[in-house]
PQR file of N, CA, C, O and H, with PARSE charges and radii, in Angstrom:
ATOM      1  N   UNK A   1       2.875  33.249  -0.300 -0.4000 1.5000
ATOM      2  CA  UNK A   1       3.826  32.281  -0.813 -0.0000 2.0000
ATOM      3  C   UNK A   1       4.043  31.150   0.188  0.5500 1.7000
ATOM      4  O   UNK A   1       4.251  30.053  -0.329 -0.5500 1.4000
ATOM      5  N   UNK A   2       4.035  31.192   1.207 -0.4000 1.5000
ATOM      6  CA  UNK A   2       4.126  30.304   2.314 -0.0000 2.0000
ATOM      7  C   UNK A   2       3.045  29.414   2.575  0.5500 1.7000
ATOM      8  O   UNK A   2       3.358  28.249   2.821 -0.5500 1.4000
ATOM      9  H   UNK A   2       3.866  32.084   1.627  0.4000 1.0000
ATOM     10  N   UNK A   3       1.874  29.709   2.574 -0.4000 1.5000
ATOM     11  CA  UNK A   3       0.694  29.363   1.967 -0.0000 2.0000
ATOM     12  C   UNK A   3       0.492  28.094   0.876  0.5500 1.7000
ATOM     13  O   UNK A   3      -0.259  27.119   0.848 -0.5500 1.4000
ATOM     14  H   UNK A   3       1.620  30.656   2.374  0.4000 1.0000
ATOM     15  N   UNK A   4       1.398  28.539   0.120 -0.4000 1.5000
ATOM     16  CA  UNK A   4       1.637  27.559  -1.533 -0.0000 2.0000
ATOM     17  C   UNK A   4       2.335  26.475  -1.206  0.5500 1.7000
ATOM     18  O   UNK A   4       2.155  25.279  -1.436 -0.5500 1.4000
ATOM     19  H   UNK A   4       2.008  29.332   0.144  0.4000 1.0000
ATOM     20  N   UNK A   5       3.454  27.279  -0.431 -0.4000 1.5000
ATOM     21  CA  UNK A   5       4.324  26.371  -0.435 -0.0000 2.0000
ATOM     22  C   UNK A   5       4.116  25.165   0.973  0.5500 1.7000
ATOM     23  O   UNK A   5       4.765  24.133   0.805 -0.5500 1.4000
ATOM     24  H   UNK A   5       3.600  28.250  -0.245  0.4000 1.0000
ATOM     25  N   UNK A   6       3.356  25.229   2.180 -0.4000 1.5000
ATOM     26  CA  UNK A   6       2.926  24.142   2.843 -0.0000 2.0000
ATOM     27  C   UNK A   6       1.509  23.186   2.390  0.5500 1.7000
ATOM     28  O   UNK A   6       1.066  22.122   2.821 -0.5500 1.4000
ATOM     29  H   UNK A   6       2.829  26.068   2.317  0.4000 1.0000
ATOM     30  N   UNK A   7       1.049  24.152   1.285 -0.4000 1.5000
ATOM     31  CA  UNK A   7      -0.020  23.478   1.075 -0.0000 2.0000
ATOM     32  C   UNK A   7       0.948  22.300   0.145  0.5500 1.7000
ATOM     33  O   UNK A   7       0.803  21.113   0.437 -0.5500 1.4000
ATOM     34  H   UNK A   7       1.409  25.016   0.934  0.4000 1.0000
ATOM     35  N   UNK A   8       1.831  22.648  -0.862 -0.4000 1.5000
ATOM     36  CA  UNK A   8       2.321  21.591  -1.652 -0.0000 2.0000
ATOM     37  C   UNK A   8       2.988  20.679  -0.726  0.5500 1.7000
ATOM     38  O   UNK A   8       2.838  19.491  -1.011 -0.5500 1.4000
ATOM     39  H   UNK A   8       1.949  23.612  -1.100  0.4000 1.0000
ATOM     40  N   UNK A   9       3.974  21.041   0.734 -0.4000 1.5000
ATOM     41  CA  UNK A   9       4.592  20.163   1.402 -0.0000 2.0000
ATOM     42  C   UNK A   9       3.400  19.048   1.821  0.5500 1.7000
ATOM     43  O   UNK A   9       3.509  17.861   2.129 -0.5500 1.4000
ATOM     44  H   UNK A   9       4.096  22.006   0.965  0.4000 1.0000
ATOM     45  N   UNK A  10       2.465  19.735   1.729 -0.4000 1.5000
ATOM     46  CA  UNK A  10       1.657  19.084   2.573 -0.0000 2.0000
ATOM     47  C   UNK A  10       0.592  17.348   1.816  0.5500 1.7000
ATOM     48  O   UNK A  10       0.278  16.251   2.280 -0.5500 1.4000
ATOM     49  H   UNK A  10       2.376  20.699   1.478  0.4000 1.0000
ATOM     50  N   UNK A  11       0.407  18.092   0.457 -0.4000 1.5000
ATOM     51  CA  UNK A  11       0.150  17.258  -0.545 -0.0000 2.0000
ATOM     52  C   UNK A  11       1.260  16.154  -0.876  0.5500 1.7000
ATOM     53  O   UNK A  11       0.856  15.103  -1.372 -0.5500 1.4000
ATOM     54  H   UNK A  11       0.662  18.982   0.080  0.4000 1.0000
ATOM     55  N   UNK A  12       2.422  16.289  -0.675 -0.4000 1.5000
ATOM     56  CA  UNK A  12       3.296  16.011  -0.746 -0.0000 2.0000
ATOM     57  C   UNK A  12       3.646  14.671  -0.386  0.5500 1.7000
ATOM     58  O   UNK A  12       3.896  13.676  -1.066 -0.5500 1.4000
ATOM     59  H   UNK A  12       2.751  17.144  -0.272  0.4000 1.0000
ATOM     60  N   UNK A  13       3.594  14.922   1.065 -0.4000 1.5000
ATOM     61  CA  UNK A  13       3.422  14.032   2.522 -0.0000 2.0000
ATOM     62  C   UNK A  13       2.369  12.921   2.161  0.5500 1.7000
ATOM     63  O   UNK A  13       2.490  11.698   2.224 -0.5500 1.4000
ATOM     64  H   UNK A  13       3.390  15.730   1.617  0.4000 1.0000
ATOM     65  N   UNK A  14       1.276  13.712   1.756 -0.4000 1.5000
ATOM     66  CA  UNK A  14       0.249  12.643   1.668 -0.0000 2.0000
ATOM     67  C   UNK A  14       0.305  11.928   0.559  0.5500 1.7000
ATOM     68  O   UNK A  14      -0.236  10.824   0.628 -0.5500 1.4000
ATOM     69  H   UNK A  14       1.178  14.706   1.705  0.4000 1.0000
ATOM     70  N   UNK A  15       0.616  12.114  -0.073 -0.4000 1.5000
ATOM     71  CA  UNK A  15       1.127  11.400  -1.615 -0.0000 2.0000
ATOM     72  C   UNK A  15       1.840  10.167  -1.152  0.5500 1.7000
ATOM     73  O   UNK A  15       1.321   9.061  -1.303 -0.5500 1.4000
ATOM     74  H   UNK A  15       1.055  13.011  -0.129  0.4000 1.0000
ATOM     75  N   UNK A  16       3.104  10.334  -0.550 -0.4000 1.5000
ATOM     76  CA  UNK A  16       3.921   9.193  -0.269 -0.0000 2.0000
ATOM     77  C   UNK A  16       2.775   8.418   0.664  0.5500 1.7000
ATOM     78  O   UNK A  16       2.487   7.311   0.209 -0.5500 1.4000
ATOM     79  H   UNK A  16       3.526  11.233  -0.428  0.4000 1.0000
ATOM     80  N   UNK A  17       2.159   8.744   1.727 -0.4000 1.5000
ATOM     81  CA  UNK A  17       1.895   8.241   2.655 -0.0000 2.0000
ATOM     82  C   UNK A  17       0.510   7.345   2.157  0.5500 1.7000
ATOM     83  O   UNK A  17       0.232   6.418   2.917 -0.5500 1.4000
ATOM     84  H   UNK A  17       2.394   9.643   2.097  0.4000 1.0000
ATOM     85  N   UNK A  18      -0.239   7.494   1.160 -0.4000 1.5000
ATOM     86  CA  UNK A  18      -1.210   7.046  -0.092 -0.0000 2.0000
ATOM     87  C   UNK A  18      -0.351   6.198  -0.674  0.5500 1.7000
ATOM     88  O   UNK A  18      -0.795   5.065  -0.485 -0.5500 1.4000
ATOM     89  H   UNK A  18      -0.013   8.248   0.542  0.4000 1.0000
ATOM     90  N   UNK A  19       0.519   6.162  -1.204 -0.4000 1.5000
ATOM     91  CA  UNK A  19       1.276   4.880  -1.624 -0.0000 2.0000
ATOM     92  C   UNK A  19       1.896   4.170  -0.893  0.5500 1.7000
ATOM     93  O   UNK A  19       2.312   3.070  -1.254 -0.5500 1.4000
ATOM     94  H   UNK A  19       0.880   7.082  -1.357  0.4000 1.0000
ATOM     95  N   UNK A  20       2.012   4.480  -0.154 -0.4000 1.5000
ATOM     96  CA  UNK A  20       2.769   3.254   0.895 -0.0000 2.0000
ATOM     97  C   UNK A  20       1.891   2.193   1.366  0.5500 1.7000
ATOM     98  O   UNK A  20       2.008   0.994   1.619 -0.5500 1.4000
ATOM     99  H   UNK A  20       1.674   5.374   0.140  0.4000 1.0000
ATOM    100  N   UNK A  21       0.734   3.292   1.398 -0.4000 1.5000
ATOM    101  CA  UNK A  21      -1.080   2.589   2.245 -0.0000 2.0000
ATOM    102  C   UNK A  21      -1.548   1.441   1.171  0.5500 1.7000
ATOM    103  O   UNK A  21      -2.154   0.396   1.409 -0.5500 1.4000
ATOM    104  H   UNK A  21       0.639   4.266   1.193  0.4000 1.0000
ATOM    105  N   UNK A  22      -1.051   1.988  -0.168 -0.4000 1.5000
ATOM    106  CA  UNK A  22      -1.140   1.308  -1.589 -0.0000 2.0000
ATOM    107  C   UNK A  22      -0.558  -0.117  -1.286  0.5500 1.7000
ATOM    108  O   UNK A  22      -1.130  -1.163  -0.981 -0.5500 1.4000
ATOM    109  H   UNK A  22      -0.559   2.836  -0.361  0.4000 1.0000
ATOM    110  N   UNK A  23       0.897   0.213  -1.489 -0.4000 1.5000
ATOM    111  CA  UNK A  23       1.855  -0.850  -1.446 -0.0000 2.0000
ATOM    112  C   UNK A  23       1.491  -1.765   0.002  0.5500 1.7000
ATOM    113  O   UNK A  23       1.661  -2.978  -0.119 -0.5500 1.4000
ATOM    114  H   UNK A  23       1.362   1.063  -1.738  0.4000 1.0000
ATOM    115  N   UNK A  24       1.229  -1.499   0.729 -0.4000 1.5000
ATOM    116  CA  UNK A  24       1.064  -2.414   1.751 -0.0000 2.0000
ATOM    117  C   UNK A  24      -0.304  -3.128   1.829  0.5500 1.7000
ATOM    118  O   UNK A  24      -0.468  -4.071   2.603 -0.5500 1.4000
ATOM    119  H   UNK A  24       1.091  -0.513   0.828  0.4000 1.0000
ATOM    120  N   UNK A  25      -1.183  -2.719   1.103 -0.4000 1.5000
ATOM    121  CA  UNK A  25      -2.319  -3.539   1.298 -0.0000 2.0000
ATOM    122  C   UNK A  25      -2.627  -3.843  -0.196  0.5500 1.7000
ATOM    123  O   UNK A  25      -3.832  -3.897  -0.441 -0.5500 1.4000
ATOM    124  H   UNK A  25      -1.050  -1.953   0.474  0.4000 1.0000
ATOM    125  N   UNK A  26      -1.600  -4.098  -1.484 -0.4000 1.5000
ATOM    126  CA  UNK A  26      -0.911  -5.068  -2.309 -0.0000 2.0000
ATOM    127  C   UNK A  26      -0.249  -6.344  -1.409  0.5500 1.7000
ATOM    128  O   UNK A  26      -0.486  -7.549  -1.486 -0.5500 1.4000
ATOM    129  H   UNK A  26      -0.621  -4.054  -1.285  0.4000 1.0000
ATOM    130  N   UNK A  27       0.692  -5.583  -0.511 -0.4000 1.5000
ATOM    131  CA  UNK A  27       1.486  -6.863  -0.018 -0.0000 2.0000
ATOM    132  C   UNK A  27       0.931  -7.736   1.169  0.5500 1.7000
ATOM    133  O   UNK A  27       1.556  -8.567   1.829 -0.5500 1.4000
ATOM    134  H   UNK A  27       0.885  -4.604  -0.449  0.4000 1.0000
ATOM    135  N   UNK A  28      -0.307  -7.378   1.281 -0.4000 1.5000
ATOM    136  CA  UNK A  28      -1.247  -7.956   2.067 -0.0000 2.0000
ATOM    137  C   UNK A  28      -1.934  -8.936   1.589  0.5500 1.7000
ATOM    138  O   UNK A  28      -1.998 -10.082   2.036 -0.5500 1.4000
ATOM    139  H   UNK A  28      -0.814  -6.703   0.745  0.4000 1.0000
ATOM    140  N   UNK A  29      -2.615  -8.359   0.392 -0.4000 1.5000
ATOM    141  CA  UNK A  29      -3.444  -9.603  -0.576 -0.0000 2.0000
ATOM    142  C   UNK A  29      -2.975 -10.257  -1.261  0.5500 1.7000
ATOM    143  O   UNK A  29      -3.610 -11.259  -1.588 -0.5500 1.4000
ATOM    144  H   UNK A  29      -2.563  -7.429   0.029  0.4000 1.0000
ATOM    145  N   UNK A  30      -1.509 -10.014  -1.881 -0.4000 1.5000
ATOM    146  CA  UNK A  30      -0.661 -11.341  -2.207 -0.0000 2.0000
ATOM    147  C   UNK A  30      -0.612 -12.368  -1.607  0.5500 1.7000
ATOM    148  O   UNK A  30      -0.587 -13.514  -2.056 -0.5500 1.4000
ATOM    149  H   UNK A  30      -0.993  -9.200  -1.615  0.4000 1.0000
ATOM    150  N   UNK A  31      -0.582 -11.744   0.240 -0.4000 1.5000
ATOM    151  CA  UNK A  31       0.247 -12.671   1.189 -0.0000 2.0000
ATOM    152  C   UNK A  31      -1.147 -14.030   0.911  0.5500 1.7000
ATOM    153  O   UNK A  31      -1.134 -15.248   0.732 -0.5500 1.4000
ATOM    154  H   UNK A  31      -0.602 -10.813   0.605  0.4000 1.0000
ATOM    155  N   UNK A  32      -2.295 -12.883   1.015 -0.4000 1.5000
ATOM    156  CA  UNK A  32      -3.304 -14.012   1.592 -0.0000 2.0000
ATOM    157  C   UNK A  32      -3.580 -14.997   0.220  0.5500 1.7000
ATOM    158  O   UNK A  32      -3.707 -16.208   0.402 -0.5500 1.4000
ATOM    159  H   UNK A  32      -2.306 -11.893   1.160  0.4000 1.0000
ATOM    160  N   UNK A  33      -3.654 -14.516  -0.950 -0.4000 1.5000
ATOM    161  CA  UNK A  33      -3.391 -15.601  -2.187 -0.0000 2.0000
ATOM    162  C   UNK A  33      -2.255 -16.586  -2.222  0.5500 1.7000
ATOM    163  O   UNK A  33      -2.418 -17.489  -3.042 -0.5500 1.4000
ATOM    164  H   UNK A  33      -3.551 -13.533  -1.098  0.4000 1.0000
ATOM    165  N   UNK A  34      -0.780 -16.635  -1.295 -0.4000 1.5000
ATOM    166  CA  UNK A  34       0.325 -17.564  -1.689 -0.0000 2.0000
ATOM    167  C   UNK A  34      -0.684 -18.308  -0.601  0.5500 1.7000
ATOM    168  O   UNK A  34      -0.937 -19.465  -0.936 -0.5500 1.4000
ATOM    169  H   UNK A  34      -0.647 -15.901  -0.629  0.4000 1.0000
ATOM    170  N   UNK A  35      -1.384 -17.826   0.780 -0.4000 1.5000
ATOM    171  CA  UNK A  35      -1.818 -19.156   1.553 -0.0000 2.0000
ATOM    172  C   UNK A  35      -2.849 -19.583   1.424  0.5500 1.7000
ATOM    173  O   UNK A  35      -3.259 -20.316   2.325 -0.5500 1.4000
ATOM    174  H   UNK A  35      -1.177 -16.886   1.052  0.4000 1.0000
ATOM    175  N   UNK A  36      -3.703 -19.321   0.274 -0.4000 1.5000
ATOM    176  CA  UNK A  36      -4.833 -19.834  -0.254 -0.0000 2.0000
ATOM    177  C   UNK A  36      -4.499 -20.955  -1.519  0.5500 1.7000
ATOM    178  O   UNK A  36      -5.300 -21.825  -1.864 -0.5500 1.4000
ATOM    179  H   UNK A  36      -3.371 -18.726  -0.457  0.4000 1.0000
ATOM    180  N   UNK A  37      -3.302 -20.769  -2.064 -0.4000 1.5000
ATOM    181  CA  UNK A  37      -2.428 -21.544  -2.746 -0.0000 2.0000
ATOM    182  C   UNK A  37      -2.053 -22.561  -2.293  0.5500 1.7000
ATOM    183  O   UNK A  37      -2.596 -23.644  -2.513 -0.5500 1.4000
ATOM    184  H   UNK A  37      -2.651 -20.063  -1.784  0.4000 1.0000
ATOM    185  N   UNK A  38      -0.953 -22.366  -1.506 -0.4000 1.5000
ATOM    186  CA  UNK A  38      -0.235 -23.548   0.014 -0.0000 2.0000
ATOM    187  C   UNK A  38      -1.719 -24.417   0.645  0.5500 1.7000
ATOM    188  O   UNK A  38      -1.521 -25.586   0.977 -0.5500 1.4000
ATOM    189  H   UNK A  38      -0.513 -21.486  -1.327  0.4000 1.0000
ATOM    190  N   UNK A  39      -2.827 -23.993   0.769 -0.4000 1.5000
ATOM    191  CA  UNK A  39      -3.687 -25.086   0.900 -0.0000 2.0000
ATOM    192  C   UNK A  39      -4.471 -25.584   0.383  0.5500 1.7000
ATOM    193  O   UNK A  39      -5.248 -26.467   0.745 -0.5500 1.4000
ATOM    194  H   UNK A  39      -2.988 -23.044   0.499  0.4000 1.0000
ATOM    195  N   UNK A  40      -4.294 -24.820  -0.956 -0.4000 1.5000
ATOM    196  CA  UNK A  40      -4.824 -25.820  -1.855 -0.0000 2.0000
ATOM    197  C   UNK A  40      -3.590 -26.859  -2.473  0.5500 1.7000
ATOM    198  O   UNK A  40      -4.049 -27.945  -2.827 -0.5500 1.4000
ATOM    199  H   UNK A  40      -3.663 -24.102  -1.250  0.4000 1.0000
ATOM    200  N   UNK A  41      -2.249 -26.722  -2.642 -0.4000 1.5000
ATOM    201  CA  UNK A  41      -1.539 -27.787  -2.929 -0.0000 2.0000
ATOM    202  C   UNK A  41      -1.371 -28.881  -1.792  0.5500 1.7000
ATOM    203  O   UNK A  41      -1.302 -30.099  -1.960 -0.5500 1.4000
ATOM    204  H   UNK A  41      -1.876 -25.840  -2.355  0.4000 1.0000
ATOM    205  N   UNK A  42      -1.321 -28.163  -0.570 -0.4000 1.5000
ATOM    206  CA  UNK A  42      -1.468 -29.246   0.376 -0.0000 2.0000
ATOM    207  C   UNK A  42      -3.097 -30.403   0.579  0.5500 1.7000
ATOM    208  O   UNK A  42      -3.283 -31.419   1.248 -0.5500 1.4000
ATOM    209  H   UNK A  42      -1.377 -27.174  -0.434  0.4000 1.0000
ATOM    210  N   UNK A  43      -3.859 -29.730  -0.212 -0.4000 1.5000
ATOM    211  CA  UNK A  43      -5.217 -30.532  -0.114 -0.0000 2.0000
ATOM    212  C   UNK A  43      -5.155 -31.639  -1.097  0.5500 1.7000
ATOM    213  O   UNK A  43      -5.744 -32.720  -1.100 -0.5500 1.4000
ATOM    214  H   UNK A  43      -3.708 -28.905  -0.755  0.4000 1.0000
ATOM    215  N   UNK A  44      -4.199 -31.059  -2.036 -0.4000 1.5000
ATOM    216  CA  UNK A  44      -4.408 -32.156  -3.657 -0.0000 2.0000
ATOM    217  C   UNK A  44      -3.288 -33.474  -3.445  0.5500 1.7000
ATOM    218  O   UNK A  44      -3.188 -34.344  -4.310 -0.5500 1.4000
ATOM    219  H   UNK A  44      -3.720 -30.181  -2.033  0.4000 1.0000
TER
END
């Protein structure tokens, strides 16, 4: 039972830690599209 139960803590952990990895390299390639934006309005 202990067994079960760190293997799920453990899946667990990595779950959040997979989405966060998610969410942050979303909020990475946004960043780099608003400044691929910003120089293209600054070019026009």
């Amino acid at each position: 039972m202990e067994i079960l139960f760190g293997a799920l803590l453990f899946a667990g952990i990595f779950a959040v830690f997979d989405a966060l990895r998610k969410i942050n390299n979303n909020l990475i390639d946004q960043t780099e599209e608003i400044k691929k934006l910003r120089e293209e309005f600054k070019n026009k």
